[in-house]
N, CA and C of each residue as an Amber inpcrd file, in Angstrom:
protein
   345
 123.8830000  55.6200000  80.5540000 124.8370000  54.6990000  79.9850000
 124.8490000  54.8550000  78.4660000 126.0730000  54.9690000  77.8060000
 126.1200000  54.9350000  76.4330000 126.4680000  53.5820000  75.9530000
 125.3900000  53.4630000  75.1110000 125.7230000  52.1630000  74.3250000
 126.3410000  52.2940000  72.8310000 126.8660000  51.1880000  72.8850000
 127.7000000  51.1560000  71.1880000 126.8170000  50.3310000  70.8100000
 126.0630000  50.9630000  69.4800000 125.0660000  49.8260000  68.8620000
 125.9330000  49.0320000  67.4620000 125.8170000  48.0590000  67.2690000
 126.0210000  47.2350000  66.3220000 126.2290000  47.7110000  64.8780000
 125.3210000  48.6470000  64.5510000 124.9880000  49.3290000  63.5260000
 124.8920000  50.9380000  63.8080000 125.2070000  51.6090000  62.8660000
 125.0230000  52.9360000  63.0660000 123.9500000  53.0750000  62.3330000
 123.6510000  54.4540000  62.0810000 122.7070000  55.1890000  61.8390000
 122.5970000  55.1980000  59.9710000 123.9240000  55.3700000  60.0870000
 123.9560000  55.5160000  58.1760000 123.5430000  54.3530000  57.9950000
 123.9930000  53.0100000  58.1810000 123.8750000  51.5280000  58.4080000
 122.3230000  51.4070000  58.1500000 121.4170000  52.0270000  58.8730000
 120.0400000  51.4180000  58.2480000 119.2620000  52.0890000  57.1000000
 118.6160000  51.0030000  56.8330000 118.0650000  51.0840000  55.3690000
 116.7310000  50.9480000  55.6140000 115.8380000  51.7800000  54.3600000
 114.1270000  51.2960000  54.2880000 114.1840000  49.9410000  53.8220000
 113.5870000  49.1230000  55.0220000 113.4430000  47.9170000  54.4670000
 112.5800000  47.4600000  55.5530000 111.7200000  47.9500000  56.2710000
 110.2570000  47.3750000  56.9750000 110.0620000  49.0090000  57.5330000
 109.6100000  49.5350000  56.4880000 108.9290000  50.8730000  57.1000000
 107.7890000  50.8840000  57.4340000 107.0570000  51.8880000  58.3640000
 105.6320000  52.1850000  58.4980000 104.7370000  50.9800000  59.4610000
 105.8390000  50.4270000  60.2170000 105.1690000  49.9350000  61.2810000
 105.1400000  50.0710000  62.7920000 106.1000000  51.5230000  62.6760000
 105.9300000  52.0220000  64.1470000 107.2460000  51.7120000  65.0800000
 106.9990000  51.6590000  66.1160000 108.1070000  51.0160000  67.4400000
 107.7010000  49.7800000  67.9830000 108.6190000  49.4820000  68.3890000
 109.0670000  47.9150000  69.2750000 109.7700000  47.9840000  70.0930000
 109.9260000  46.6640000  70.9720000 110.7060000  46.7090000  71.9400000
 111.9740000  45.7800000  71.6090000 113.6640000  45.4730000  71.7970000
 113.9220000  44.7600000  71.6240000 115.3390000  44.5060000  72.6830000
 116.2930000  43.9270000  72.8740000 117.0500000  43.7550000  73.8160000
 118.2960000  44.4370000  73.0210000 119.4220000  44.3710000  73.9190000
 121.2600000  44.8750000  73.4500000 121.0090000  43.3440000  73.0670000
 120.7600000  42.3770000  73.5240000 121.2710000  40.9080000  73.2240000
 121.3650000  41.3920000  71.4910000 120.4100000  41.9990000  71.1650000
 120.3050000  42.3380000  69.1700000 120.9760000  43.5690000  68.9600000
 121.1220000  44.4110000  69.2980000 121.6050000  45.7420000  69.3020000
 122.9340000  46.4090000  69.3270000 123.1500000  45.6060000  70.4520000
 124.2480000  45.9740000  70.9910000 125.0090000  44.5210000  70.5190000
 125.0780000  43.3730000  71.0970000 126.4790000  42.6100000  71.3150000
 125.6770000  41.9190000  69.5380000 124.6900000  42.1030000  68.5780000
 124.4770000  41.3340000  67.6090000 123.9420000  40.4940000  67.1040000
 123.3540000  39.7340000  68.0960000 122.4020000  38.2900000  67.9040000
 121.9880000  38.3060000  67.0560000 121.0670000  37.2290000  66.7710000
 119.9100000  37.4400000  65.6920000 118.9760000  37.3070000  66.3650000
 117.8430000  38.0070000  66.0880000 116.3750000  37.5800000  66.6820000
 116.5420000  36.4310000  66.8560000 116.1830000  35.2430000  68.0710000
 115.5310000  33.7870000  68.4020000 114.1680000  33.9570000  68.4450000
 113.3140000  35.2620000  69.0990000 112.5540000  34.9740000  69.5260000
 111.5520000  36.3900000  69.0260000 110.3590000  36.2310000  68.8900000
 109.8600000  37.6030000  68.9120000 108.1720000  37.3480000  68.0990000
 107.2100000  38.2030000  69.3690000 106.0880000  38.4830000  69.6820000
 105.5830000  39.7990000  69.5070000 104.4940000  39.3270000  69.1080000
 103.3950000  40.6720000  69.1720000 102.1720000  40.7990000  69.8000000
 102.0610000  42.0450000  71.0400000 101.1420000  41.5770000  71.6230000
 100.0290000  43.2480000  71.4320000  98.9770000  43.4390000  71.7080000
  98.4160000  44.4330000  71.8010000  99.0050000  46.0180000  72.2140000
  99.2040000  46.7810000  71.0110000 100.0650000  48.0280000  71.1040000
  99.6300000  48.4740000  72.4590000 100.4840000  48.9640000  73.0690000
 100.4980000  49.9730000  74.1710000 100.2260000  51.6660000  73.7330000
 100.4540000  51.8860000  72.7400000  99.8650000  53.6170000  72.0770000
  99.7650000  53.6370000  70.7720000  99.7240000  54.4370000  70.1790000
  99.5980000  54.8870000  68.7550000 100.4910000  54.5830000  68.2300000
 102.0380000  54.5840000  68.3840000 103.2940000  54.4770000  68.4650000
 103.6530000  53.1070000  68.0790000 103.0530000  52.1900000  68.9390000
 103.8180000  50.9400000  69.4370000 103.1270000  49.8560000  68.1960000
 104.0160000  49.0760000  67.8200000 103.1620000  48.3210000  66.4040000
 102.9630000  47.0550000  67.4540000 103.4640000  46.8230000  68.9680000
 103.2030000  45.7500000  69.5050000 104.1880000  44.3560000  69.2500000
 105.3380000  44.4250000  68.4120000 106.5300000  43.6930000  68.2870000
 107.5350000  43.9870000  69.5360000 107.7000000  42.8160000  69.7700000
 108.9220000  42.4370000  71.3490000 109.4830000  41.4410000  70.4390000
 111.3890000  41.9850000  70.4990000 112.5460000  40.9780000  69.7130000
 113.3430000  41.0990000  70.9930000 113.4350000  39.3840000  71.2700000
 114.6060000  39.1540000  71.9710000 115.5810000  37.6110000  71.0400000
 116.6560000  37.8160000  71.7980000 117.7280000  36.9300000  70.8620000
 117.3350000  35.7720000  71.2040000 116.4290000  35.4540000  72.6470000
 116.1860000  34.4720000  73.1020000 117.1220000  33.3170000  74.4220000
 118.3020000  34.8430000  74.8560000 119.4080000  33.9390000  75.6070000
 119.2290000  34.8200000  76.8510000 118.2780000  35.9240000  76.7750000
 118.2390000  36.6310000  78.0490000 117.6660000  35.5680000  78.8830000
 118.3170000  35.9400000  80.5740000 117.5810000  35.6050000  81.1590000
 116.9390000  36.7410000  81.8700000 115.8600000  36.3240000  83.2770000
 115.0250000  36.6310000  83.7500000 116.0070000  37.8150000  84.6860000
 116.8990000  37.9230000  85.2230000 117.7120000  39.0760000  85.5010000
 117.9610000  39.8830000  84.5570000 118.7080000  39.3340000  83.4270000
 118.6770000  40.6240000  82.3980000 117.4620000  41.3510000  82.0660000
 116.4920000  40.4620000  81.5910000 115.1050000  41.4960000  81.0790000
 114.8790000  42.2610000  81.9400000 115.0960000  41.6680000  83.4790000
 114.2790000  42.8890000  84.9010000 115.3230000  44.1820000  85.0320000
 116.1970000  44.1180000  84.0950000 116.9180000  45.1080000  83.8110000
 116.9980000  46.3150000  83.0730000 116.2390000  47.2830000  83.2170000
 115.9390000  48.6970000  81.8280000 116.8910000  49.0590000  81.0520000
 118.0220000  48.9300000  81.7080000 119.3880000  49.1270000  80.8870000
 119.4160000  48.3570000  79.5740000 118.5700000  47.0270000  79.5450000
 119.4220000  46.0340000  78.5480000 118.2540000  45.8420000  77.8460000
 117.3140000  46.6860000  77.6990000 116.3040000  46.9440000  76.2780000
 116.0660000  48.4550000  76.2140000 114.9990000  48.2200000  74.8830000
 114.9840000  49.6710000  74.5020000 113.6740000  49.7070000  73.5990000
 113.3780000  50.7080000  73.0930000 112.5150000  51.1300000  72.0040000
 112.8940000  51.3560000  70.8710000 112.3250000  50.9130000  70.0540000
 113.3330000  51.4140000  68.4390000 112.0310000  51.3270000  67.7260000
 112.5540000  51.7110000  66.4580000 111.2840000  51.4820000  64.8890000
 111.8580000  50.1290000  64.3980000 110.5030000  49.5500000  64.3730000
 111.0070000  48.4260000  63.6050000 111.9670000  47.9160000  62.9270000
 111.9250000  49.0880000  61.3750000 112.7130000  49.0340000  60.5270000
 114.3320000  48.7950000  61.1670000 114.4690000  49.3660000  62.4600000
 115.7160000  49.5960000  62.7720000 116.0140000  47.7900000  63.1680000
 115.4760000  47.3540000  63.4240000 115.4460000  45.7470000  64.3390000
 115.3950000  44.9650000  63.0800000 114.7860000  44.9820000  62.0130000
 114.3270000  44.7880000  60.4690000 116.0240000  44.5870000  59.6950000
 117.1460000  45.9930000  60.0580000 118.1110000  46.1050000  59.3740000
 119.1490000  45.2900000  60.3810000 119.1410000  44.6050000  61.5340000
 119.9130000  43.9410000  62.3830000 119.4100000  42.4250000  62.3020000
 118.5680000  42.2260000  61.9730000 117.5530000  40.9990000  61.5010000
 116.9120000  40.7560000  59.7120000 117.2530000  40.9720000  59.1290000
 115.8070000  40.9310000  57.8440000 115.5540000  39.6200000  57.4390000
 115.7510000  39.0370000  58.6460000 114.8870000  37.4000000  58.2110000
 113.6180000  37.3540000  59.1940000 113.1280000  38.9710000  59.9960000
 112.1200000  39.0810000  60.7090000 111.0170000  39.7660000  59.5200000
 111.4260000  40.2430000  58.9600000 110.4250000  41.3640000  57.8930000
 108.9880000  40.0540000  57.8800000 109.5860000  39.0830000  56.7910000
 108.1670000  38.4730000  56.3190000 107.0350000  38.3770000  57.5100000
 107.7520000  38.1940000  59.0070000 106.5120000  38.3900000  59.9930000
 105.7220000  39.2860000  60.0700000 106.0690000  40.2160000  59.4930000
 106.0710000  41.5020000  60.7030000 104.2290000  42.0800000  60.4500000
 103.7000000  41.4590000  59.0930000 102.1550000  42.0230000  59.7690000
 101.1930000  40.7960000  60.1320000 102.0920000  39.5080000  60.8780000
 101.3090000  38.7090000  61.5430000 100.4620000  39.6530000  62.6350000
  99.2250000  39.0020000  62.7240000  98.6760000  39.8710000  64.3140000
  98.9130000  39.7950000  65.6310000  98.1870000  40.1520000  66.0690000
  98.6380000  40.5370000  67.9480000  98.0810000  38.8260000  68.4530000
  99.3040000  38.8690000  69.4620000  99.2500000  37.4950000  69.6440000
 100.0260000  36.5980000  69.1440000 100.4550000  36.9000000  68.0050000
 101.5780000  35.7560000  67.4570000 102.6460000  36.1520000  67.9350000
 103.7110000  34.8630000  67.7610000 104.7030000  34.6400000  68.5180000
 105.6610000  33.7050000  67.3010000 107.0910000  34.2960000  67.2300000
 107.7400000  32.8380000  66.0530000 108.9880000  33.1330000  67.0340000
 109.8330000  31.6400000  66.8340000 111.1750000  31.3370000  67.2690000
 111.7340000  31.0230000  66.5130000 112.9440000  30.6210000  66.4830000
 114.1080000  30.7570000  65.1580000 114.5620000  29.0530000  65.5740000
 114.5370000  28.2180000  64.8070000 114.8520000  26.9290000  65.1760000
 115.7610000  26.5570000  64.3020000 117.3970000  26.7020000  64.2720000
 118.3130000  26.3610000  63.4900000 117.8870000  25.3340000  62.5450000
 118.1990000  25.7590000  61.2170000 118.3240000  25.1930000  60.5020000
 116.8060000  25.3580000  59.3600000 115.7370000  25.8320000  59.9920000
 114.2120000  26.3380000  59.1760000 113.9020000  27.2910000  59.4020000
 114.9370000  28.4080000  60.1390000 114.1190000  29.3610000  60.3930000
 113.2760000  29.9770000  61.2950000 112.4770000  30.6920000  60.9060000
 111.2990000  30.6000000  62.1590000 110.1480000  30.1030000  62.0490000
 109.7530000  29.9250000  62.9160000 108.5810000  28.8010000  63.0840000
 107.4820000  29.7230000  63.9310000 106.2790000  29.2370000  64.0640000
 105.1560000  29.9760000  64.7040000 105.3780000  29.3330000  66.2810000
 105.5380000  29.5400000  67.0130000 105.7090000  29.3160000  68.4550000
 104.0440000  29.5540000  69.6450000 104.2300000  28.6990000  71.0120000
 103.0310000  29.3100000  71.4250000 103.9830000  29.7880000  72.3010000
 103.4450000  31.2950000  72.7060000 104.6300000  32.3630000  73.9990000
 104.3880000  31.7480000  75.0790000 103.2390000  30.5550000  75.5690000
 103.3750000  30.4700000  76.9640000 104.1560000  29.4130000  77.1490000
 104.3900000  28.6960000  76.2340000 105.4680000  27.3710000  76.5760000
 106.2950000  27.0310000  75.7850000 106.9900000  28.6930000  75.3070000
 108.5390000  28.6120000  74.7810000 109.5360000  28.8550000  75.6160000
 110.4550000  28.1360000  75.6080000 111.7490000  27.7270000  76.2060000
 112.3710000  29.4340000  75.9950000 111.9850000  30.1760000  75.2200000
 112.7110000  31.5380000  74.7770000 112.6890000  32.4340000  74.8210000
 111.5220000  33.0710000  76.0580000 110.7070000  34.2910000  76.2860000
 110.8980000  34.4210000  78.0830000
């Protein structure tokens, strides 16, 4: 499946380099969102900085879906978001949600309404 991403390629900028890959949904990518939601949990390889961005409107069918996430470099999720940067060297385990009107906030992942 070809996706039309939001942003092209010329479109991103250094502006959260050198932290590797993530996971994040089309909900950001593709149709635009803004991050709602997004965790870091223990890298899976060398690769992986351990950041998961979702917009926070998927549901539990979409995520069980491979089509409707992906892998990217940070930076790339960074230039569709840059109100995620200041997180980004919280540690493994943290979790923030976007609560209109402050921003993001530190969240706990097991009993957010957004994951």
């Amino acid at each position: 499946m070809d996706k039309k991403y939001k942003l092209t390629s010329a479109q991103i900028r250094s502006i959260a380099t050198g932290y590797g890959a993530c996971f994040a949904t089309d909900k950001i990518t593709v149709e635009g969102a803004p991050v709602g939601f997004m965790y870091r949990e223990d890298p899976d390889n060398d690769i992986d900085s351990g950041w998961r961005f979702l917009a926070g409107t998927e549901s539990e069918e979409y995520m069980n879906d491979p089509d409707n996430h992906a892998i990217y470099d940070v930076n790339t999720i960074a230039n569709y978001d840059p109100e995620i940067v200041p997180w980004l060297d919280a540690p493994s385990g943290s979790a923030f949600e976007r609560v209109q009107g402050e921003g993001f906030i530190e969240a706990d992942r097991t009993n957010s309404t957004l994951h």
